[in-house]
C-alpha positions as CSV (number, residue, x, y, z in Angstrom):
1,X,-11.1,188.0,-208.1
2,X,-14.1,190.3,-208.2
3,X,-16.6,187.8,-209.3
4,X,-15.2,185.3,-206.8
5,X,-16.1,187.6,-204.0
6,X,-19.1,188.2,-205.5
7,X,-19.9,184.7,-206.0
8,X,-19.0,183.8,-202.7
9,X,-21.4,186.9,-200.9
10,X,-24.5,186.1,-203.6
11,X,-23.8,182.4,-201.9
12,X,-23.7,183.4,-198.2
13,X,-26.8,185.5,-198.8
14,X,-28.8,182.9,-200.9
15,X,-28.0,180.3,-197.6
16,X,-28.9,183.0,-195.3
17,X,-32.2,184.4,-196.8
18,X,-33.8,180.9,-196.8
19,X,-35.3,179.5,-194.0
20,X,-33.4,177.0,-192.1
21,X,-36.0,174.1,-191.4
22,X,-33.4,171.7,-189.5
23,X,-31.1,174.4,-187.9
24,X,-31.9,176.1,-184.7
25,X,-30.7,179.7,-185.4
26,X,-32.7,182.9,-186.2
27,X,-32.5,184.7,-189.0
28,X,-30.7,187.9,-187.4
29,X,-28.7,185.4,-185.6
30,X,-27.3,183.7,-188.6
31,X,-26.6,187.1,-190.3
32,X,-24.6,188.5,-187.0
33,X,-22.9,185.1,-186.9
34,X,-21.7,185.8,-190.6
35,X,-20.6,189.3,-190.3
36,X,-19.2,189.0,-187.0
37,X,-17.1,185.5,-187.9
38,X,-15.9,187.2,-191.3
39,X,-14.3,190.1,-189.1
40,X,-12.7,187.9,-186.4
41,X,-11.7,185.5,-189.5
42,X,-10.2,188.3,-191.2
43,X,-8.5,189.5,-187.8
44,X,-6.8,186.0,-187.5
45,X,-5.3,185.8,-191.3
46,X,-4.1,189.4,-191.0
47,X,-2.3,188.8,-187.4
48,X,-0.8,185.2,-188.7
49,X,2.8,185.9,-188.9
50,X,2.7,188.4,-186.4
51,X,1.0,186.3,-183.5
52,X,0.3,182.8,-185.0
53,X,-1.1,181.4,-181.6
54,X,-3.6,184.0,-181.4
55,X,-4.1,184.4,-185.3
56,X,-5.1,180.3,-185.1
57,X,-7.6,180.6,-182.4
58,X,-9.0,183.5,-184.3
59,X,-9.0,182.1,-187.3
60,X,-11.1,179.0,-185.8
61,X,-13.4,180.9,-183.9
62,X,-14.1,183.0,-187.0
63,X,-14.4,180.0,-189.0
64,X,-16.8,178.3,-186.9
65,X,-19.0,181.1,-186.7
66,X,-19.3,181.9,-190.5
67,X,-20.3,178.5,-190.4
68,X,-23.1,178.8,-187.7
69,X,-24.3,181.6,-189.8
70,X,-24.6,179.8,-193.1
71,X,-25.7,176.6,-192.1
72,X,-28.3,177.7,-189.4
73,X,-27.1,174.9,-187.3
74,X,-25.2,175.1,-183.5
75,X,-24.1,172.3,-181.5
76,X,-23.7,174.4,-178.5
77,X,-27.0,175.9,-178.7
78,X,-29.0,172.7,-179.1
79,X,-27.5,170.9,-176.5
80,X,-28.6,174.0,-174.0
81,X,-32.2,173.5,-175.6
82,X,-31.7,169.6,-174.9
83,X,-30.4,169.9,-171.4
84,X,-33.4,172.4,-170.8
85,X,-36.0,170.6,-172.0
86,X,-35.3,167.1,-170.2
87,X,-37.1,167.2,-167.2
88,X,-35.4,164.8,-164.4
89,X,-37.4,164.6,-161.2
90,X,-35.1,165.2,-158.7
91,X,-36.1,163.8,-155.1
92,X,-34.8,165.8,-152.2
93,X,-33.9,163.7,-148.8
94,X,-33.3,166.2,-145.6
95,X,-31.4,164.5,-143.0
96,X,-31.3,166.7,-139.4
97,X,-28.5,165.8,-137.3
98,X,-29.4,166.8,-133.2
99,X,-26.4,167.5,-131.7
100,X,-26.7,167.7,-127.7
């Protein structure tokens, strides 16, 4: 069990250290995004039988931000950086109205 774990944070660290050429996460972002999704991850399995709505959503939110954090890679933040960047002309029309 002890060399799994060990194994498994050798892993996390080797993904993390290197630099992430397609992803669009930082460094210290990825390693917040693994310690903080490997303690609401570890929330959610404890609190499964107790409160197994709560433990799921948990679980998944923990889950997917392990994964942000090893992979370098969020959806949410590059479609903010996509939105940002396109830059629509946007034509304003002012109508007055006279009222007598």
């Amino acid at each position: 069990m002890n060399t799994l774990v060990n194994y498994a944070i050798d892993k996390i660290k080797r993904n993390v250290d290197e630099d992430c050429k397609d992803g669009n996460v930082g460094t210290s972002e990825r390693i917040l995004s693994v310690i903080a999704g490997g303690l609401i991850l570890s929330v959610g399995i404890k609190q499964l039988v107790k409160h197994p709505i709560t433990a799921i959503s948990g679980v998944g939110l923990g889950g997917a931000l392990v994964y942000r954090g090893i992979t370098g890679k969020c959806t949410i933040k590059a479609a903010v950086e996509q939105i940002s960047k396109e830059k629509d002309e946007v034509t304003v029309i002012e109508h007055r109205y006279f009222v007598k």
